[in-house]
C-alpha positions as CSV (number, residue, x, y, z in Angstrom):
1,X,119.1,195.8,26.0
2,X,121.4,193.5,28.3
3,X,124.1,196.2,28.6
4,X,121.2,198.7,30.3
5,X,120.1,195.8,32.9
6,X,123.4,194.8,33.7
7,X,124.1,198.0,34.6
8,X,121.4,199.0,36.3
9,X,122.3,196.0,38.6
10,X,125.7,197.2,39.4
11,X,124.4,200.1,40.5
12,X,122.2,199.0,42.7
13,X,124.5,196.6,44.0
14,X,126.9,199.4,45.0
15,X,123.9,201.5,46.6
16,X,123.2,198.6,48.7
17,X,126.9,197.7,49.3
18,X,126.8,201.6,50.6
19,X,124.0,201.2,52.5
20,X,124.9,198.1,54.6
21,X,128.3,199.6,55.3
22,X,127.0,202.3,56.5
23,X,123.9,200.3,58.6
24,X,124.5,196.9,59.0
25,X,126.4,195.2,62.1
26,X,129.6,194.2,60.9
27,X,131.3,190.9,61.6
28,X,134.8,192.7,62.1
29,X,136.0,193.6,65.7
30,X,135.7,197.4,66.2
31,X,137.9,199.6,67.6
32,X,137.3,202.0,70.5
33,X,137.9,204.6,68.8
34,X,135.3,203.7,66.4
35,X,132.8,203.4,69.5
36,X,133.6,206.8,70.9
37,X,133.2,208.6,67.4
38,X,130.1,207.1,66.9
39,X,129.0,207.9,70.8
40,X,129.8,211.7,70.1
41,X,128.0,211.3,66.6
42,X,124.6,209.8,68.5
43,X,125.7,212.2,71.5
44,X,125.4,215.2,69.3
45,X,122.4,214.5,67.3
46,X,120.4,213.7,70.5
47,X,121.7,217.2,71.9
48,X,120.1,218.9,68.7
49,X,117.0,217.2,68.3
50,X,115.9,214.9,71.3
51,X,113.8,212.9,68.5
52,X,117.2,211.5,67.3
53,X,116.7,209.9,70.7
54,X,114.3,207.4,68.7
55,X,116.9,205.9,66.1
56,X,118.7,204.3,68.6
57,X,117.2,201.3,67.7
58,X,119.1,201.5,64.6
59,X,122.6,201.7,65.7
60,X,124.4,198.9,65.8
61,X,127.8,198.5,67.1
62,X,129.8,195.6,65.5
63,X,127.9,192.5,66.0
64,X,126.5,193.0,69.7
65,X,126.7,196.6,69.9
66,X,123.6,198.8,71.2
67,X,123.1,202.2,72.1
68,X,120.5,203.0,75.0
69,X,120.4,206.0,77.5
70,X,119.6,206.5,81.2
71,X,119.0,209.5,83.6
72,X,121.0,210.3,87.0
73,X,117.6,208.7,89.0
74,X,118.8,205.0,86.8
75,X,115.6,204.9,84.8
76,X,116.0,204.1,81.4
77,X,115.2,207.0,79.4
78,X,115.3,204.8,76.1
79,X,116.4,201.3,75.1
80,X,115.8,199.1,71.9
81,X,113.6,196.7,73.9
82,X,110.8,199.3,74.6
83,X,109.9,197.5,77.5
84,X,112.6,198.5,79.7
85,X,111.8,202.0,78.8
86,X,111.0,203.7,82.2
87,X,112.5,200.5,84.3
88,X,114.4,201.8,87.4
89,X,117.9,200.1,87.6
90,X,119.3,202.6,90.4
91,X,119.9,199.7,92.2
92,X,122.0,197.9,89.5
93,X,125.8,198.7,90.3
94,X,127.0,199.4,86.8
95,X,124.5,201.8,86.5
96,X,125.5,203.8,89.2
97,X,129.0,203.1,88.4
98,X,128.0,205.0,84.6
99,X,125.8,208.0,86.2
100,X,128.6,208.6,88.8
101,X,131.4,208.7,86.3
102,X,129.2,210.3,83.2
103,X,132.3,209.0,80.9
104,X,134.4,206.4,80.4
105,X,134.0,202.8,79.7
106,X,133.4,199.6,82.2
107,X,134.3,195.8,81.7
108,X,132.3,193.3,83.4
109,X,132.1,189.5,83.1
110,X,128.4,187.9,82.6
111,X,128.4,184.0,82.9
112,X,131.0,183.5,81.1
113,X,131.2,186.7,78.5
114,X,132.7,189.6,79.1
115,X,130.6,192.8,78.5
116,X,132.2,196.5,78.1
117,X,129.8,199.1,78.4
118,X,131.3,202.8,76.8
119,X,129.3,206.3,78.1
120,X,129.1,209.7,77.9
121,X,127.0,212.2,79.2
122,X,124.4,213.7,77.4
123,X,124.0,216.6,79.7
124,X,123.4,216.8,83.4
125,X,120.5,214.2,83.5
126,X,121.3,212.1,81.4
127,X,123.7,209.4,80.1
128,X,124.4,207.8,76.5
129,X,125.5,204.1,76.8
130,X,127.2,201.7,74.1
131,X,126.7,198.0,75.2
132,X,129.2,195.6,73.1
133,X,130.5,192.3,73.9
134,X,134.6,192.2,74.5
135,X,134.8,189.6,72.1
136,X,133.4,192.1,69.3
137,X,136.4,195.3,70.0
138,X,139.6,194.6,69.5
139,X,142.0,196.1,71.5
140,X,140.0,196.3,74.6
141,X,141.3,199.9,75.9
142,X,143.3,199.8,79.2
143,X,141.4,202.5,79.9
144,X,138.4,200.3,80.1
145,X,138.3,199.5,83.9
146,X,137.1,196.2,85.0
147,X,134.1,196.4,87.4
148,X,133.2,193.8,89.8
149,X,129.5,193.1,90.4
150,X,128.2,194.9,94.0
């Protein structure tokens, strides 16, 4: 009978071991390149079903990481704190940096953290946006231009 239940826990051990690699924020730096497949991933799903949209709350980037979108106006078309859902920030200069460009990635210092914010466009309207701290990515990308507040 103990043979059964001890097995039974290493299974479920591994599913769970499985499951929080695959969900959980990791303590590890990531690497860009693990940012941008996981944009195109998000990217894709969103262009086949626009519910996907919703499971964005979900996706965690390293420790800090988080995945919101905005349109071309700057209104936040979704964001894991609901409340800035619908918020203009067309006045916000990295915003307008991000819908001007559609892709790439900006660095910017807040206080004294440095923030990298990785995008692509979704379509036309609107863009997908990966918020990390720099401390969390390793190597920063060069192409990863540093933006000055406006």
């Amino acid at each position: 009978m103990e043979r059964p239940v001890r097995s039974l826990f290493v299974h479920l051990f591994a599913i769970l071991a499985l499951i929080c690699m695959t969900h959980c924020a990791t303590t590890v730096p990531v690497t860009p390149g693990r940012i941008q497949k996981q944009l195109a991933a998000v990217k894709h799903s969103i262009q086949r079903d626009r519910n996907a949209m919703r499971g964005l709350d979900r996706q965690r980037v390293g420790r800090s990481g988080f995945m919101y979108v905005v349109d071309t106006a700057g209104r936040v078309v979704y964001h894991p704190q609901t409340v800035l859902i619908g918020s203009s920030f067309k006045d916000h200069w990295f915003i307008n940096r991000i819908v001007a460009e559609g892709t790439g990635c900006i660095s910017y210092r807040l206080g004294n953290r440095t923030h990298l914010v990785f995008f692509d466009s979704i379509n036309e309207e609107e863009v997908l946006c990966c918020s990390i701290l720099a401390e969390d990515v390793a190597p920063i990308p060069a192409e990863c231009r540093s933006a000055e507040t406006e």
